[in-house]
C-alpha positions in Angstrom: 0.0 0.0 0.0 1.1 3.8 -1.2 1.1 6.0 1.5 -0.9 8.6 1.0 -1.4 10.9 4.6 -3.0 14.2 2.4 -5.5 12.4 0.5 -6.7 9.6 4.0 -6.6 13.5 6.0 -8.9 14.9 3.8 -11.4 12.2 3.5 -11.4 11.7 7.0 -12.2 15.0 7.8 -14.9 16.0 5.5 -16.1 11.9 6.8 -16.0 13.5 10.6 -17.9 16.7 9.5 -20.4 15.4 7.3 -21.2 12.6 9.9 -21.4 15.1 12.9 -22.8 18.4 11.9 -24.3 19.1 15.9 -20.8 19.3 16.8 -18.7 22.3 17.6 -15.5 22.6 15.5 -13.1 24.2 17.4 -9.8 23.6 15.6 -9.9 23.3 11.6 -6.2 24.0 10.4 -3.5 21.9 8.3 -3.5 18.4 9.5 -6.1 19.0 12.7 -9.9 18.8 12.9 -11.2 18.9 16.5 -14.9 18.5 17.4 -16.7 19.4 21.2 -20.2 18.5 22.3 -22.2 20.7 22.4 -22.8 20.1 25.8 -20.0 20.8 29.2 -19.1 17.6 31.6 -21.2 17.4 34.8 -18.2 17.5 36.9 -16.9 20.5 35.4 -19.5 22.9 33.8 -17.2 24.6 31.7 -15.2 22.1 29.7 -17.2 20.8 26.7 -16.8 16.8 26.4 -14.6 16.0 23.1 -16.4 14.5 20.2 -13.7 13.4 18.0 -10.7 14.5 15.9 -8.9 13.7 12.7 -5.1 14.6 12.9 -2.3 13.8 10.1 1.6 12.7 11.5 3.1 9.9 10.6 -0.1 8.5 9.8 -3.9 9.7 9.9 -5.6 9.3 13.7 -9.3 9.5 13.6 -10.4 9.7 17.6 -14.1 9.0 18.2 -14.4 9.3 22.0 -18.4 8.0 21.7 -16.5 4.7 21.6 -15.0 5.3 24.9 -18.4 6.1 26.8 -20.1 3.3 25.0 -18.3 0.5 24.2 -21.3 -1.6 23.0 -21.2 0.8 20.1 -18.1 -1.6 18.7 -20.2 -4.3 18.3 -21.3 -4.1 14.7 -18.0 -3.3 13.8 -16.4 -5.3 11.0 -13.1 -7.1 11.6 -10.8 -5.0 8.9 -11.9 -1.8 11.3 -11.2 -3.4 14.2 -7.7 -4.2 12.7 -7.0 -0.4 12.3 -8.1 0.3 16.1 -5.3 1.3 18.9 -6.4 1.9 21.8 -10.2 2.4 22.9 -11.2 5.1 20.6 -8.6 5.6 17.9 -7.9 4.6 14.1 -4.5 5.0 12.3 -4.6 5.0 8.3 -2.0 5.8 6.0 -3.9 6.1 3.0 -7.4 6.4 1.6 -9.9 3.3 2.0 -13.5 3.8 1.0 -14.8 1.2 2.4 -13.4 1.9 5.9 -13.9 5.3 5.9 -18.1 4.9 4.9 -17.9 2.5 7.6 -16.6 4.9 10.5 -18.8 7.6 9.1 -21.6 6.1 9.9 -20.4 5.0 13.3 -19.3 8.7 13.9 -23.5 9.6 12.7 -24.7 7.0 15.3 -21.5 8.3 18.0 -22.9 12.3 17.1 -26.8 11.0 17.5 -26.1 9.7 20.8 -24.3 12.8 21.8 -26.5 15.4 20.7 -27.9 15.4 24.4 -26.1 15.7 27.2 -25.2 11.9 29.1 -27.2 12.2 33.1 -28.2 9.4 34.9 -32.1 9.1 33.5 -30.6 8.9 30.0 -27.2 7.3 29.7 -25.7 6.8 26.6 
């Protein structure tokens, strides 16, 4: 496989933005896409929870933190996306694959559905 880091960036952001229009961009620059809730934590009213990023290194990371506050949200997940999980919440690519990406787009819809309210303890994730 090519490396290609510009072209698996750019399809992984407009992925991330297309699939999670409620959330708040807060950083959009060269090689860094960073979306907030639009909600704050309960513990601390003034920090919004992180949504998700897409940031370009050595590789492509696409962070979807929904994963993190429910796991059960893996479940349908086919095994080549699994393979390109490390870690709890995050996804390394090197270069452009539709198929994956159309897949975690629509796991980033269902993550941005579920967080389009605020998480309390009469509706959990």
């Amino acid at each position: 496989m090519v490396a290609d880091l510009e072209g698996a960036y750019a399809a992984l952001r407009e992925a991330m933005l297309r699939a999670a229009p409620g959330m708040t961009v807060v950083e959009d620059g060269p090689g860094e896409l960073l979306l907030h809730a639009p909600w704050s934590t309960p513990l601390k009213p003034k920090e919004p929870v992180f949504f998700g990023s897409v940031t370009s290194k050595s590789y492509v990371a696409y962070h979807l933190f929904p994963l993190y506050l429910d796991p059960s949200m893996k479940d349908g997940m086919s095994p080549a996306l699994t393979k390109r999980m490390q870690g709890k919440t995050c996804f390394n690519f090197k270069a452009p694959d539709p198929a994956l990406f159309a897949e975690l787009e629509a796991l980033t819809a269902e993550g941005a559905r579920r967080f389009a309210q605020p998480f309390t303890p009469e509706r959990p994730h």
